[in-house]
C-alpha positions as CSV (number, residue, x, y, z in Angstrom):
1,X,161.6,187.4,65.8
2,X,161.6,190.0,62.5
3,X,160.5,192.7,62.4
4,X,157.3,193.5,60.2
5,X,156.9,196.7,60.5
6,X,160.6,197.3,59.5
7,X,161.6,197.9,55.3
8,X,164.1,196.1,54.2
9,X,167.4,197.5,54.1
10,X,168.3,199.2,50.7
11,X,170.8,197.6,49.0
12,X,172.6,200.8,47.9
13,X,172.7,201.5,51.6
14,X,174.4,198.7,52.7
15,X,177.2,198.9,49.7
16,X,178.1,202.5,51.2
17,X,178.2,201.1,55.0
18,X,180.4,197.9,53.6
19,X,182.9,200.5,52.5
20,X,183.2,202.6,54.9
21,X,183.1,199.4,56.9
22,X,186.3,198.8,56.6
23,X,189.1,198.9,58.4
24,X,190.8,202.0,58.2
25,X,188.4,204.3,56.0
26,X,187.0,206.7,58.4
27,X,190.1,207.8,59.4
28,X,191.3,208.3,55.9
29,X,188.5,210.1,55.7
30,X,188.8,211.9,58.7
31,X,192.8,212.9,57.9
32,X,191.8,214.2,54.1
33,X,189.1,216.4,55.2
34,X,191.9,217.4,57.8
35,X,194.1,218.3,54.5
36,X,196.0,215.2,53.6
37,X,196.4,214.6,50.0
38,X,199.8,212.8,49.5
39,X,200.6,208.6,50.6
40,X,203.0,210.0,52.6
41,X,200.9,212.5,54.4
42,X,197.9,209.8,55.1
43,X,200.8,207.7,56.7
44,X,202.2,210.5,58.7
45,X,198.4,211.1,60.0
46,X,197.4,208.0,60.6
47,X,200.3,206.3,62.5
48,X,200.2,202.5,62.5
49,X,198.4,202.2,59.2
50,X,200.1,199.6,56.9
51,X,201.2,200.9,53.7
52,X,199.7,198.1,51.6
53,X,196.3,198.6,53.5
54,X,196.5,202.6,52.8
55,X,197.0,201.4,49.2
56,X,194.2,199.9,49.4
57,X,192.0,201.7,50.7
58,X,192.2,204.9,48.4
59,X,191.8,202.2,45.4
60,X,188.9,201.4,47.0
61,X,188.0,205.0,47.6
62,X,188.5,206.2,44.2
63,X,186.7,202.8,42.8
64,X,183.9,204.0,44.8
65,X,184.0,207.7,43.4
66,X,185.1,209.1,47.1
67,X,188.4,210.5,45.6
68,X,190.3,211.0,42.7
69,X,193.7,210.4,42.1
70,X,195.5,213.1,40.1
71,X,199.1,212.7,39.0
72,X,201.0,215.9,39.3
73,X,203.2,216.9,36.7
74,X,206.6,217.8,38.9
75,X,210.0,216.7,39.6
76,X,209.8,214.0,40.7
77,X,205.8,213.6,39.9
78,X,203.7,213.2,42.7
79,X,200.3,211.7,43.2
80,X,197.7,213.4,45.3
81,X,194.1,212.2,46.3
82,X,191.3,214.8,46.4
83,X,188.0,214.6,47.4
84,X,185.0,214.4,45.1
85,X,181.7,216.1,45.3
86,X,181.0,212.6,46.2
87,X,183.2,212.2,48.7
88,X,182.5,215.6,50.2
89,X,178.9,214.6,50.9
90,X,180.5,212.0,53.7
91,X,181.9,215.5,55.8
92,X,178.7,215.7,57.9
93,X,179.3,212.0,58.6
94,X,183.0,212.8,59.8
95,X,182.1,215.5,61.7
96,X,179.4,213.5,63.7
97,X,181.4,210.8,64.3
98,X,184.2,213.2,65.7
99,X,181.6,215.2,68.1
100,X,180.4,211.8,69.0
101,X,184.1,210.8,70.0
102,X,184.4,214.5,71.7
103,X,181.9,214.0,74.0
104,X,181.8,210.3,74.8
105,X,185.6,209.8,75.5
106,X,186.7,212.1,78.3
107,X,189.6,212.2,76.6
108,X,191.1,215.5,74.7
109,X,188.8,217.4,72.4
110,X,188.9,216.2,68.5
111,X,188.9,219.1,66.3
112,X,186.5,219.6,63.6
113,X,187.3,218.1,60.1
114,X,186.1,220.7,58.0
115,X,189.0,222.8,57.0
């Protein structure tokens, strides 16, 4: 049975959830509020990630206006990923979710993501 008393869901709501959705983008979420900016630094944080998958995922991060990608000028140059004003906004969501984890696991505490 449907609900009637229920709005419909709004659509920009539901692109936002089908991005963070996937598989993986929380906790690239989670490890750049945590301070990671480099490829190599998201894989050392994250462990078992696949590098095409982290790949994607900050594409789909930056197409989505959660990061920016910024090419350092250096020897040898070097990418980083930064958050945006946008992607910012999605800290209170990461902290949640890791006081949620804190509390319902039993297992060691997480520590906040806010730097």
């Amino acid at each position: 049975m449907r609900c009637r008393s229920c709005p419909p869901l709004p659509e920009e709501v539901r692109n936002a959830a089908d991005l963070l959705e996937r598989r993986w983008t929380v906790s690239i979420l989670y490890v750049s509020n945590a301070g990671a900016v480099r490829f190599n630094e998201f894989l050392q944080a994250l462990g078992s990630i696949p590098p095409a998958t982290l790949a994607r995922r900050l594409t789909d991060l930056e197409e989505a206006g959660v990061f920016e990608r910024a090419v350092v000028d250096a020897r040898p140059p070097r990418v980083e990923y930064r958050l945006t004003p946008r992607g910012r906004q999605l800290r209170s969501l990461v902290n949640a979710l890791a006081r949620f984890a804190e509390t319902g696991s039993g297992k060691r505490p997480v520590r906040n993501a806010t730097p």
